[in-house]
N, CA and C atoms as an extended XYZ file, in Angstrom:
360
Properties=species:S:1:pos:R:3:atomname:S:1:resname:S:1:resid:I:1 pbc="F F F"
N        66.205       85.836      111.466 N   UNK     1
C        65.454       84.720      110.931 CA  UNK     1
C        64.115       85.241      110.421 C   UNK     1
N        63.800       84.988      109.112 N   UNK     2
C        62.336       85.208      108.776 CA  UNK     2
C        61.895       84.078      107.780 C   UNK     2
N        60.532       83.768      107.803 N   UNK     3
C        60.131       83.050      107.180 CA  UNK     3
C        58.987       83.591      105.996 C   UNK     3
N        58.426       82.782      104.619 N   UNK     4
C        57.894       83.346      103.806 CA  UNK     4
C        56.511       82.450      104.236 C   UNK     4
N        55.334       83.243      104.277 N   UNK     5
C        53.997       82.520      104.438 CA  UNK     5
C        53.375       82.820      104.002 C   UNK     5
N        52.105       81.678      103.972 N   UNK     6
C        51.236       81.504      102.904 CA  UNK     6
C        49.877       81.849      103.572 C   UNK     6
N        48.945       83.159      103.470 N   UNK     7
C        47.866       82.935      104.260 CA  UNK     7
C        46.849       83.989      103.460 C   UNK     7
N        45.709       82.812      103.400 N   UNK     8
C        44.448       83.709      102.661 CA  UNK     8
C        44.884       84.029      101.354 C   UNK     8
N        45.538       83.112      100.659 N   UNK     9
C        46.067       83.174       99.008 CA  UNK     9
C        47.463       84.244       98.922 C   UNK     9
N        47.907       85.168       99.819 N   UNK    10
C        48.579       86.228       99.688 CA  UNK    10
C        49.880       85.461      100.385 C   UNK    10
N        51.284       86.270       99.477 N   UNK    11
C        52.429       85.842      100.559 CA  UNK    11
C        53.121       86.525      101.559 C   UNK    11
N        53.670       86.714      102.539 N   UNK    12
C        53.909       87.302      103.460 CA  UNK    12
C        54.872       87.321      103.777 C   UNK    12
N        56.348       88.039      104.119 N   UNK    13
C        57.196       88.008      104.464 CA  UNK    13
C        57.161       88.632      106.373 C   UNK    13
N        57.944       87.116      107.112 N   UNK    14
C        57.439       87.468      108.461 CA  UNK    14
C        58.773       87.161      109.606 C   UNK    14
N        58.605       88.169      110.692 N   UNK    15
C        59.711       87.604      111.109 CA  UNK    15
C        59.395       87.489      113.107 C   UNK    15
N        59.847       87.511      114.129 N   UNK    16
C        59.372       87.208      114.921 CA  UNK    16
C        58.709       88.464      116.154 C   UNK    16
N        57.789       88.447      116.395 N   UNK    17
C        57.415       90.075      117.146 CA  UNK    17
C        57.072       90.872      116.074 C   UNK    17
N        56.460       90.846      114.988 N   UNK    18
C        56.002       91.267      114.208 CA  UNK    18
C        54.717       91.554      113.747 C   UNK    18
N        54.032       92.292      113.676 N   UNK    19
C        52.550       93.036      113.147 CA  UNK    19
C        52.309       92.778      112.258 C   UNK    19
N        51.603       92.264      111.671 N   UNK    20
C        50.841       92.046      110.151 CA  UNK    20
C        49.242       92.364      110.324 C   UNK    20
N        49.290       92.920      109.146 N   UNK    21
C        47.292       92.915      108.955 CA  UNK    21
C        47.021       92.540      107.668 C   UNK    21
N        46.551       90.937      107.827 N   UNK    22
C        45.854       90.478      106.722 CA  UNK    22
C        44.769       89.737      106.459 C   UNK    22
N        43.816       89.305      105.757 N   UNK    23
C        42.285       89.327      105.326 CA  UNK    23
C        41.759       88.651      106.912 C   UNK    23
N        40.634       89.221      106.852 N   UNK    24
C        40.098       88.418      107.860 CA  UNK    24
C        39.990       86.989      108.112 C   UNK    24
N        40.529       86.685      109.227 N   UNK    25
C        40.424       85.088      109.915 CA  UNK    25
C        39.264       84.468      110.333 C   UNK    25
N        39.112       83.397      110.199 N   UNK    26
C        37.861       82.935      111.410 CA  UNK    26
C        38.366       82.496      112.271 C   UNK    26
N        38.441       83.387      113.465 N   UNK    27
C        39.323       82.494      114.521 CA  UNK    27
C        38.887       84.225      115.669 C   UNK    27
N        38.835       83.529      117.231 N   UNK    28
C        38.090       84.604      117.898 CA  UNK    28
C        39.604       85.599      117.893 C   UNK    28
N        39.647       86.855      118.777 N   UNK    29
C        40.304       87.912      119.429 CA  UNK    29
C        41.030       86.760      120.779 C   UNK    29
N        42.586       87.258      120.441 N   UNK    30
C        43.416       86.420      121.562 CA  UNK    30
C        43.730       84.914      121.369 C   UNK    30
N        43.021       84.378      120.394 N   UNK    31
C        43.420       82.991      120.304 CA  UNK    31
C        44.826       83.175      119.517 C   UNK    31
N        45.497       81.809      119.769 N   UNK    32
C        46.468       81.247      118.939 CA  UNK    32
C        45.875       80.840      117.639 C   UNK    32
N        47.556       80.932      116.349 N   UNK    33
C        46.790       79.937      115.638 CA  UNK    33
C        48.565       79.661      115.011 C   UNK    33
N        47.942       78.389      114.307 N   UNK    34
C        49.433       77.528      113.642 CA  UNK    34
C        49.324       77.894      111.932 C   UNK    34
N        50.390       78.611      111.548 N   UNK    35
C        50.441       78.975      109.730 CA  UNK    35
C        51.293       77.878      109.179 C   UNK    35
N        50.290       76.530      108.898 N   UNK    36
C        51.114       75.633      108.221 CA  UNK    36
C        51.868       75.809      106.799 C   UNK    36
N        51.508       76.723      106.305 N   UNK    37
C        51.895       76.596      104.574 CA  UNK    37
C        53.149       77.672      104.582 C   UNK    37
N        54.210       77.316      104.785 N   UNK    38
C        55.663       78.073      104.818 CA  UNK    38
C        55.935       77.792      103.994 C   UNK    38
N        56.435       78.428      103.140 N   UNK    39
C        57.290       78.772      101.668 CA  UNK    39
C        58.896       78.311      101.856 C   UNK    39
N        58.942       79.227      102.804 N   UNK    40
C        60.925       79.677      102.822 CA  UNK    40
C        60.960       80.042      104.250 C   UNK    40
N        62.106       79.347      104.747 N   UNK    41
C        62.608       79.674      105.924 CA  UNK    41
C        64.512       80.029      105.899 C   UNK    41
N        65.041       81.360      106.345 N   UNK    42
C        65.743       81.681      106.203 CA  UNK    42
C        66.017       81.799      107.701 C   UNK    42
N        67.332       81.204      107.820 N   UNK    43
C        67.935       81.147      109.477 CA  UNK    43
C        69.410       81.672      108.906 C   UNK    43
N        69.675       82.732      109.070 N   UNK    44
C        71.170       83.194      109.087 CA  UNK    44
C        71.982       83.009      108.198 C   UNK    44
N        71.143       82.440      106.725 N   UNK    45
C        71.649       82.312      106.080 CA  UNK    45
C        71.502       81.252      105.155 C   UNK    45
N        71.235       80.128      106.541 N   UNK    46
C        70.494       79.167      106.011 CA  UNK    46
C        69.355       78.508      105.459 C   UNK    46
N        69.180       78.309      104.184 N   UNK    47
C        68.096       78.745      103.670 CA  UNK    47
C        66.988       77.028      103.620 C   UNK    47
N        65.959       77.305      103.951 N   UNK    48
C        65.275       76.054      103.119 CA  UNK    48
C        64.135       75.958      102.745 C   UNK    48
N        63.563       75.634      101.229 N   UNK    49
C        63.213       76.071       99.872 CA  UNK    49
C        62.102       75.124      100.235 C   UNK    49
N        61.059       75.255      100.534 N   UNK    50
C        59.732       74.126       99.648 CA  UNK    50
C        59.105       73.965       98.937 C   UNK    50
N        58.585       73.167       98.459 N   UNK    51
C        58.271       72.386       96.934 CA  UNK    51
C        57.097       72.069       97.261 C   UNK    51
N        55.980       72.287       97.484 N   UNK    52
C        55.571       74.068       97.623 CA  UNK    52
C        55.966       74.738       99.137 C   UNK    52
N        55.711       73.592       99.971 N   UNK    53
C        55.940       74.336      101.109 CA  UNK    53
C        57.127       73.646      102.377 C   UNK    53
N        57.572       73.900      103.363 N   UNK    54
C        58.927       73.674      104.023 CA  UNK    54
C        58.257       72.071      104.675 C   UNK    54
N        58.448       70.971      104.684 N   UNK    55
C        57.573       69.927      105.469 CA  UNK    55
C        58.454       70.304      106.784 C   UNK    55
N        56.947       69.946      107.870 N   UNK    56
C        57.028       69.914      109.786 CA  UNK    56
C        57.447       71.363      109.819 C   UNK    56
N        57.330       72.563      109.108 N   UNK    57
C        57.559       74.036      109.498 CA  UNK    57
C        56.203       74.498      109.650 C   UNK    57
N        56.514       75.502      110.691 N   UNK    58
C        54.961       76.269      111.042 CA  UNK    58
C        55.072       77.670      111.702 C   UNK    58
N        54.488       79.204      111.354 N   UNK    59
C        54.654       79.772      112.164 CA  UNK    59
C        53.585       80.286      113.163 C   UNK    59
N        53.642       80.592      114.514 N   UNK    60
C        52.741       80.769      115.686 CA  UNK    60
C        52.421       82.088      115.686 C   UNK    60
N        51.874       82.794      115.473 N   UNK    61
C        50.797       83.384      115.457 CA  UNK    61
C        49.726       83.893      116.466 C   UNK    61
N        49.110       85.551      117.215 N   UNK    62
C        48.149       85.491      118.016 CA  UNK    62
C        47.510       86.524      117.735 C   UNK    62
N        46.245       86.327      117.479 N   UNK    63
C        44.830       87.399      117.004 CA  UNK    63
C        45.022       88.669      117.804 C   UNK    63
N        45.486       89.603      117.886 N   UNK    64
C        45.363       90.822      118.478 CA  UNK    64
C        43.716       91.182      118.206 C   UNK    64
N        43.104       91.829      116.675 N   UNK    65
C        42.135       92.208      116.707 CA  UNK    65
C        41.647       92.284      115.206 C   UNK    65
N        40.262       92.176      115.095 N   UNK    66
C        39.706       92.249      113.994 CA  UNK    66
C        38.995       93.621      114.039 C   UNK    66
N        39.440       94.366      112.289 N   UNK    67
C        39.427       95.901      112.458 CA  UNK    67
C        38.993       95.572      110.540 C   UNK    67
N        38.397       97.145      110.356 N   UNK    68
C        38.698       97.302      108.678 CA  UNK    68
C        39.578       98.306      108.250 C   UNK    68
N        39.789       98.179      107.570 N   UNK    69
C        41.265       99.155      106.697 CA  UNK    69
C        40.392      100.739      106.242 C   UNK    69
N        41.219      101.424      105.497 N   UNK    70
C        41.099      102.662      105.500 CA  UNK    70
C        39.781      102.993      104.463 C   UNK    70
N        39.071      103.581      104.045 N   UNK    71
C        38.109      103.248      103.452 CA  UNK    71
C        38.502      103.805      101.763 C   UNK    71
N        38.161      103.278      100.818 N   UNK    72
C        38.865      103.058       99.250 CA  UNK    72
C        37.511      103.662       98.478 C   UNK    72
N        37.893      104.868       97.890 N   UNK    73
C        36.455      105.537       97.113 CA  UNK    73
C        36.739      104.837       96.040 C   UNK    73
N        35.542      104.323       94.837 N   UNK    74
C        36.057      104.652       93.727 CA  UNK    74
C        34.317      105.246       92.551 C   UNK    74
N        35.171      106.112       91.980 N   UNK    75
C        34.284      107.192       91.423 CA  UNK    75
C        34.622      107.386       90.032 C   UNK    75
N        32.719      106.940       89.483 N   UNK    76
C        32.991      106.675       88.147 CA  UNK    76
C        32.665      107.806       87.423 C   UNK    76
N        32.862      108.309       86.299 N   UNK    77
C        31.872      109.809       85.721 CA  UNK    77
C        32.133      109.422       84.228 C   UNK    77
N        31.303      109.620       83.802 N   UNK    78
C        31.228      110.109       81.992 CA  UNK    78
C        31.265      111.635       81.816 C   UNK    78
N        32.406      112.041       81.037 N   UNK    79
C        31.898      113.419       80.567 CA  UNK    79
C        30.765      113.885       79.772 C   UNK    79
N        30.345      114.938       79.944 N   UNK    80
C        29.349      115.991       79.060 CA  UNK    80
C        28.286      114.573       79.224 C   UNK    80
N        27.718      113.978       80.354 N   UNK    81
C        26.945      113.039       79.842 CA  UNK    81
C        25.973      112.862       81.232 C   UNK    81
N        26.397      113.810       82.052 N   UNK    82
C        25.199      114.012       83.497 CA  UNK    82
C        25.868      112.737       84.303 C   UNK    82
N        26.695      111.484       84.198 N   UNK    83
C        26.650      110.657       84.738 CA  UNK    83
C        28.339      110.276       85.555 C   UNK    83
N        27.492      110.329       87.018 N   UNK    84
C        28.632      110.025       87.949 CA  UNK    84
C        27.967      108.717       89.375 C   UNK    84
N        29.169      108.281       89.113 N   UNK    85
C        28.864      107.285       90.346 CA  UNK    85
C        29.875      107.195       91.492 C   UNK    85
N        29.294      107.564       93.116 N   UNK    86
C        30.712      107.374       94.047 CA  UNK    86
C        30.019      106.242       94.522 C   UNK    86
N        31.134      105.154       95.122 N   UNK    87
C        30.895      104.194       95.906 CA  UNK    87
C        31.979      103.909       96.366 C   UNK    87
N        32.407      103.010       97.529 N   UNK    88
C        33.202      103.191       98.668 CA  UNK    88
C        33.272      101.492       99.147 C   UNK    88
N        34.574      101.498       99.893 N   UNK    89
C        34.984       99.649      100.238 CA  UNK    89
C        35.789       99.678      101.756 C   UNK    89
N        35.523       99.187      102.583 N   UNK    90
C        36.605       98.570      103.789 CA  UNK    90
C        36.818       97.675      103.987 C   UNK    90
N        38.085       97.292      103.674 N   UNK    91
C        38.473       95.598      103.832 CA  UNK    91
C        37.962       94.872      105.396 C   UNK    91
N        37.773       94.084      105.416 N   UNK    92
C        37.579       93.495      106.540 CA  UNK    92
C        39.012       93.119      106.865 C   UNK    92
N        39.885       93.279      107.650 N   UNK    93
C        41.160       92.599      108.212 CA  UNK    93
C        41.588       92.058      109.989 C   UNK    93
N        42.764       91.338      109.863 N   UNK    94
C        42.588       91.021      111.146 CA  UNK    94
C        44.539       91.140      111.884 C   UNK    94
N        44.451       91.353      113.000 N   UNK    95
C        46.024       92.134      112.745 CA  UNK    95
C        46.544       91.104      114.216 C   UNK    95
N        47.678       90.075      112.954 N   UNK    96
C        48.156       89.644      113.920 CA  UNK    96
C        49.622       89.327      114.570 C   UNK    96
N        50.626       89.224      115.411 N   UNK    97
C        51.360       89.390      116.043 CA  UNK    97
C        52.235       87.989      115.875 C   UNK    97
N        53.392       87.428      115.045 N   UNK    98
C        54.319       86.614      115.045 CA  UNK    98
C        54.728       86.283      116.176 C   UNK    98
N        54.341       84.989      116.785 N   UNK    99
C        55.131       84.802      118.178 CA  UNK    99
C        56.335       84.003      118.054 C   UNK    99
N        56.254       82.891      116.980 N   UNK   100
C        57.453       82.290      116.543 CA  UNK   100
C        57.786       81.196      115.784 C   UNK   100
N        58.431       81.126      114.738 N   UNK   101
C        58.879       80.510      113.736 CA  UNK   101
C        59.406       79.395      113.775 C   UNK   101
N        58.918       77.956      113.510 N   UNK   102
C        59.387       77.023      114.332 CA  UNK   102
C        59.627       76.246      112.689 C   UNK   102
N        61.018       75.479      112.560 N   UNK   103
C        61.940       74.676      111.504 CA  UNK   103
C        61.787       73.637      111.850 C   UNK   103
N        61.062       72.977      112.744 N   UNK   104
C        61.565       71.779      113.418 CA  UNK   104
C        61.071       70.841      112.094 C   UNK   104
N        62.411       70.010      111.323 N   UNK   105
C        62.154       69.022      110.695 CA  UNK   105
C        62.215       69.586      109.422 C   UNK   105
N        62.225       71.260      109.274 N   UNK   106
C        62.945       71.879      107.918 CA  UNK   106
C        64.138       71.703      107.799 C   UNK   106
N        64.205       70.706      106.666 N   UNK   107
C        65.700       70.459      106.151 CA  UNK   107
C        65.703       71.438      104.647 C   UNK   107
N        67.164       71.884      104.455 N   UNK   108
C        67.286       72.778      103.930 CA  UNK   108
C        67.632       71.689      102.439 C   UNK   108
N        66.698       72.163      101.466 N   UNK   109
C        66.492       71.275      100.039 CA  UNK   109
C        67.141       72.020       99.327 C   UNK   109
N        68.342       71.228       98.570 N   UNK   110
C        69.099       71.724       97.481 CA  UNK   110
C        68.262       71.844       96.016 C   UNK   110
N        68.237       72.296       94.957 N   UNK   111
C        67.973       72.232       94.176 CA  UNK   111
C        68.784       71.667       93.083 C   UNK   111
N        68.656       70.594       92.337 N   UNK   112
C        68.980       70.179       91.637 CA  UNK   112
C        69.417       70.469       90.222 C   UNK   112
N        70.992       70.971       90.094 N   UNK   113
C        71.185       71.440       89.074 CA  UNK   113
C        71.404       70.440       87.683 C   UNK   113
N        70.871       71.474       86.476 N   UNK   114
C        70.382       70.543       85.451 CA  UNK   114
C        71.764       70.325       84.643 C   UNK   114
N        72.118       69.084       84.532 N   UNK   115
C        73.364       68.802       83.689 CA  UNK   115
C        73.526       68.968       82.666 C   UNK   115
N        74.357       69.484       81.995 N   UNK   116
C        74.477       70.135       80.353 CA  UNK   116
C        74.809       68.904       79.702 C   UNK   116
N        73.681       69.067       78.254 N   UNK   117
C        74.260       67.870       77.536 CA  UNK   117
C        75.134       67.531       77.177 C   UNK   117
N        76.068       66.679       77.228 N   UNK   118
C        77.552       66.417       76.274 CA  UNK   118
C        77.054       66.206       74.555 C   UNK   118
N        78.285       67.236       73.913 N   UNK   119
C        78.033       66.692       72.467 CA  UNK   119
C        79.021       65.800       71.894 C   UNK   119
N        78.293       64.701       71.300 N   UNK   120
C        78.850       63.652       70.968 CA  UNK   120
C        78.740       63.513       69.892 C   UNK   120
């Protein structure tokens, strides 16, 4: 079973006991938290699609730790022209742990196929 989520503008593919590190949260070290905006929930097969997102789906979630990522040079130079610039970035991120994926009240939405015109 994995579900598709929506967090901090980015999408996430997630499944249960799982590690993720993404943008920093406001939320302390060790708390819970609820990821209302589910995309797609896939149970064995069974799939169900939201328009934008799954209604009464949510996945649970717990703050392990807030850390920054690896550090990102970027370095500018002009040739034959004396001019160079280094400067440097660490994401702020926060890395957290899937506790579990809850459907309750995801009904799986067909999509509505478009009927071909008859020619008359």
């Amino acid at each position: 079973m994995f579900a598709i989520v929506k967090i901090g503008g980015q999408q996430y593919k997630v499944q249960k006991d799982q590690f993720v590190y993404v943008n920093r949260l406001d939320a302390k070290e060790g708390s819970d938290i609820e990821l209302e905006e589910v995309l797609m929930i896939d149970n064995s097969g069974k799939v169900a699609l939201g328009m934008p997102s799954v209604d009464g789906a949510s996945v649970s979630a717990k703050i392990l730790s807030h850390l920054q990522g690896d550090k990102v040079l970027i370095f500018k130079k002009k040739r034959r022209k004396g001019y160079q610039k280094m400067n440097g970035h660490r994401q702020a991120l926060t890395k957290i742990q899937i506790s579990a994926i809850n459907e309750k009240g995801g009904k799986a939405k067909k999509v509505a196929k478009k009927e071909e015109p008859t020619a008359e």
